[in-house]
C-alpha positions in Angstrom: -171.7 -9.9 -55.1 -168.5 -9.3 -53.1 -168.5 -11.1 -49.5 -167.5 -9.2 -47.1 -167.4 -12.0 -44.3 -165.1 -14.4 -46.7 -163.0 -11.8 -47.6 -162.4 -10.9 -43.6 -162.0 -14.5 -43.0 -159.2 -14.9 -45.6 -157.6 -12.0 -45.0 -156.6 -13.5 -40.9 -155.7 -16.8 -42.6 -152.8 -14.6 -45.1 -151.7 -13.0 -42.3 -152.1 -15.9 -39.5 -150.1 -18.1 -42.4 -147.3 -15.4 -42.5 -146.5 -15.1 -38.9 -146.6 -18.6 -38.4 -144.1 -19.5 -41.3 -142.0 -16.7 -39.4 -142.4 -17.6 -35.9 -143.3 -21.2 -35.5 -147.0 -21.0 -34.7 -149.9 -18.3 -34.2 -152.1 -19.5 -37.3 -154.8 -21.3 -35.3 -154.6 -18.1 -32.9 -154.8 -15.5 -35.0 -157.3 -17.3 -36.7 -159.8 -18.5 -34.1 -159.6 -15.0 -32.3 -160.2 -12.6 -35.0 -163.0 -14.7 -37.1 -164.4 -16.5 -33.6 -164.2 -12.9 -32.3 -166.3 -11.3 -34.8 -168.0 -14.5 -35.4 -168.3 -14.9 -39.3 -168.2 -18.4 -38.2 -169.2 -20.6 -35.6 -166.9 -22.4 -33.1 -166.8 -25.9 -34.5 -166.5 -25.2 -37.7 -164.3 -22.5 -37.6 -161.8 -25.2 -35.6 -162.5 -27.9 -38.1 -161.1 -25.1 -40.7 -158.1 -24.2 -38.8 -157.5 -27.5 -38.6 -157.0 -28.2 -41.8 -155.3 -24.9 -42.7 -152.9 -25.2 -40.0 -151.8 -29.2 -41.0 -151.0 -27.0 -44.9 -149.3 -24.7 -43.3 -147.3 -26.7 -40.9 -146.0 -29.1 -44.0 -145.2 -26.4 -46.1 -143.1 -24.3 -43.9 -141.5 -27.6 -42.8 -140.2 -27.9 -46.1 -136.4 -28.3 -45.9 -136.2 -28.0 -42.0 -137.0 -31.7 -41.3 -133.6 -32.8 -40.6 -133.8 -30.2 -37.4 -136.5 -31.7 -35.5 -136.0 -32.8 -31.6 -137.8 -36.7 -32.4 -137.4 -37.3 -28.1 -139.9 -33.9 -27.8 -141.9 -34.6 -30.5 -142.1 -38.5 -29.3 -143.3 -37.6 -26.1 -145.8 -34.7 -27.2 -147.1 -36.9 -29.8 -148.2 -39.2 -26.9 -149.7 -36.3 -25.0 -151.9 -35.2 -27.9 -154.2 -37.9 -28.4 -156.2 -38.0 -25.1 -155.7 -34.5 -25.1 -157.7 -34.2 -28.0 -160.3 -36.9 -27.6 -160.9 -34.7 -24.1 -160.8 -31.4 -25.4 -163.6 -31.9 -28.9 -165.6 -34.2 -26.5 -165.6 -31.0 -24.1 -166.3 -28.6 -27.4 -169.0 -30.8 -28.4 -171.2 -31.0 -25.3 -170.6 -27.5 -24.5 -171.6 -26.4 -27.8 -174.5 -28.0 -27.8 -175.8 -27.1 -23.8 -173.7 -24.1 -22.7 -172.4 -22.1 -25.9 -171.6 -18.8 -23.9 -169.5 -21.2 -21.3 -167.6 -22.2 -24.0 -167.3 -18.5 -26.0 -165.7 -17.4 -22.6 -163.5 -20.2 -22.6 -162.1 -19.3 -26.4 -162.1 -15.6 -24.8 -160.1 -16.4 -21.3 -157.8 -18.8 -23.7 -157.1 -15.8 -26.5 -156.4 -13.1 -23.9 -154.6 -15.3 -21.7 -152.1 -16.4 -25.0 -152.0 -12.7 -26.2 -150.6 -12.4 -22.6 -148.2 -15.1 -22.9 -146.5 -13.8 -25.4 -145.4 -10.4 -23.9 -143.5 -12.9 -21.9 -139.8 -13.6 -23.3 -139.7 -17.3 -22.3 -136.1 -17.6 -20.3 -133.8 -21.1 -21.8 -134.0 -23.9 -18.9 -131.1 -25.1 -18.5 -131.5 -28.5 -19.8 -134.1 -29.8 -22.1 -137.6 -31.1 -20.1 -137.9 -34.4 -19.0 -139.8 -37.1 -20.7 -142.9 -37.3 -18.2 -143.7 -32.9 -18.1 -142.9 -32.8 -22.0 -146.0 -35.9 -22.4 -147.6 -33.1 -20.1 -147.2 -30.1 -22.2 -148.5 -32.4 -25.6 -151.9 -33.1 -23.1 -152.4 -29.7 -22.3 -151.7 -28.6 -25.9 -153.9 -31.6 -27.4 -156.7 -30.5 -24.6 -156.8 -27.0 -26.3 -156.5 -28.0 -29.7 -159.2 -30.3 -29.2 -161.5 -27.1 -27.8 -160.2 -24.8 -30.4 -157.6 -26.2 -32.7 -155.2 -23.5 -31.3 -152.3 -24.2 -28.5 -149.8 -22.6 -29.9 -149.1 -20.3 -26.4 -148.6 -22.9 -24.4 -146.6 -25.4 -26.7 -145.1 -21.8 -28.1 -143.6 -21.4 -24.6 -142.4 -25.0 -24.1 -141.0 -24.5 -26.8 -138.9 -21.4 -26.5 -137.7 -22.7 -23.0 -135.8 -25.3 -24.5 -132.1 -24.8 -24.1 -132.2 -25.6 -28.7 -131.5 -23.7 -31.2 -134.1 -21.7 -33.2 -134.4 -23.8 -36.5 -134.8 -26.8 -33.5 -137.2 -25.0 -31.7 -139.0 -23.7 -34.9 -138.9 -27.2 -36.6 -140.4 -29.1 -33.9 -142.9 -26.6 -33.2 -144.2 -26.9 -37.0 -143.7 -30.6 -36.7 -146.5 -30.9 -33.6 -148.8 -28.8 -35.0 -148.7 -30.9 -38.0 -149.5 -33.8 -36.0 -152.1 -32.8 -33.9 -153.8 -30.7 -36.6 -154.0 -34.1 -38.8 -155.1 -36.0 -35.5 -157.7 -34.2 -34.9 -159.2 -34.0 -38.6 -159.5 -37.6 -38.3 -161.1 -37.7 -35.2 -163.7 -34.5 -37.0 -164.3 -36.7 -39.9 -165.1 -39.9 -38.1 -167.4 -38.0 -35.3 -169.1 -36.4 -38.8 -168.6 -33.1 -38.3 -166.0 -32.7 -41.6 -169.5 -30.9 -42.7 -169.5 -29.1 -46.4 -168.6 -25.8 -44.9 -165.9 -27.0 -43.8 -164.5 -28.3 -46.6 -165.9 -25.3 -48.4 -163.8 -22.9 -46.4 -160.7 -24.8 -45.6 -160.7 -25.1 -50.2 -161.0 -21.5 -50.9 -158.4 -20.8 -47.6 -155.9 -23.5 -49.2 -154.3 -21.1 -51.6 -154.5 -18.2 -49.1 -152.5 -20.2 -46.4 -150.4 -21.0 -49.2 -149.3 -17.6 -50.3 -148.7 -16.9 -46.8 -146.3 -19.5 -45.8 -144.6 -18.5 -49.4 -144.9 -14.9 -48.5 -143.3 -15.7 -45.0 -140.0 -17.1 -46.4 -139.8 -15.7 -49.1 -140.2 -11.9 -47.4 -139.5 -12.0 -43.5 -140.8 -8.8 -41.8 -138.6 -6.0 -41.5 -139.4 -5.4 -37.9 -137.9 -7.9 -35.3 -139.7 -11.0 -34.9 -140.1 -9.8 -31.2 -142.0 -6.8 -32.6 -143.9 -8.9 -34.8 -145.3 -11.2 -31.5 -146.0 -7.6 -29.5 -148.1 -6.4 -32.6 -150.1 -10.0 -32.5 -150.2 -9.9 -28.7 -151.8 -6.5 -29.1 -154.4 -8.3 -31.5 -154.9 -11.5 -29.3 -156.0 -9.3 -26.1 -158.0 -6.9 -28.0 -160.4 -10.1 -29.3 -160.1 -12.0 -26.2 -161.6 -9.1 -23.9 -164.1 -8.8 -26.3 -165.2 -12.3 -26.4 -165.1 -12.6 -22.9 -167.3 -9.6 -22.1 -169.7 -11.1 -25.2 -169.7 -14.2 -23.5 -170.6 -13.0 -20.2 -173.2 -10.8 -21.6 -175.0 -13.5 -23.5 -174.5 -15.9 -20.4 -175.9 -13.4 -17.6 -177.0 -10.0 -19.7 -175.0 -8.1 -17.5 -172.5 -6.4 -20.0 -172.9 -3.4 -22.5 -171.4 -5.0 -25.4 
């Protein structure tokens, strides 16, 4: 019997892997706004799955590009993502469990507020950050990961402020999520969430993230990459109003949704 739910959800995670192999990041975005939006799966799963997806993606589309990775950055955000994440799945955890609409408007104010984010052309700083606001930027990013295995808005505008070039930019970028999506399965799988469904999902996702990534170098878009990140803007605030008004609605019953 076809599965309409599975096919939805694997469908985001082609096109989630595409755009991130193109632009650097957007997978764990895409993926936790569309599916978490219509919610064909719930929050912690769903983040455990991106997880897993996003650390595939990240190594494949790394392939070859090693060599142009900023180590001091990805040094100093590597020492930002830990506590980051402890915080940030200790803060999905209890709010799952207590205050579920709290944290559905959370993933709804974080999705719009990325869609946002990326209408905004970051400008080059003039010189690249300093040690102690790039540890900063990996907390920030490990906090959100840790909520929803997604920071690629604020990490993708770090990013793009460095005065680096592209491949730099683009290499690091993958490099980080590759990091923090690995660091956070292991902290998953020793809490004892790494449940079956997880694993179920993140399997039959593996060869969809796959074709993606292959897909994304292998075919670029034909539209600008600029035009690309306005069409998944579009997407991102679409689903993040609508979470937010579902979240509100289920915490207070105020909202026709």
């Amino acid at each position: 019997m076809f599965d309409t739910a599975l096919f939805l959800v694997l469908l985001v995670l082609l096109f989630g892997s595409y755009v991130q192999t193109v632009a650097g990041f957007a997978l764990g975005m895409i993926a936790v706004a569309v599916i978490g939006g219509l919610r064909l799966l719930d929050i912690p799963t769903l983040a455990a799955m991106v997880s897993l997806l996003s650390m595939l993606n990240a190594g494949l589309s790394l392939n070859g590009s090693v060599q142009h990775v900023h180590r001091p950055i990805l040094f100093w955000l590597g020492l930002g993502i830990v506590p980051g994440l402890l915080l940030g799945y200790t803060l999905m955890l209890y709010l799952n469990g207590s205050r579920l609409w709290l944290l559905e408007l959370c993933l709804g104010v974080f999705i719009t507020a990325g869609g946002l984010s990326m209408s905004i052309r970051p400008r080059s700083w003039p010189q690249v950050s300093g040690n102690p606001f790039t540890w900063s930027m990996g907390l920030v990013g490990g906090l959100l990961g840790g909520l929803f295995s997604a920071s690629g808005p604020v990490l993708g505008w770090f990013a793009y402020s460095q005065p680096l070039p592209v491949a730099v930019i683009r290499a690091t970028l993958l490099s980080y999520f590759f990091f923090a999506t690995a660091t956070r399965t292991v902290i998953v799988f020793f809490e004892g969430s790494l449940s079956s469904a997880v694993l179920l999902y993140a399997g039959l996702g593996a060869p969809i993230v796959i074709l993606g990534a292959w897909l994304g170098r292998r075919f670029p878009p034909a539209v600008s990459e600029q035009a690309l990140k306005r069409g998944v803007f579009a997407l991102l605030l679409v689903m993040g109003i609508w979470i937010c008004a579902s979240a509100l609605n289920k915490g207070f019953g105020v909202l026709p949704v």
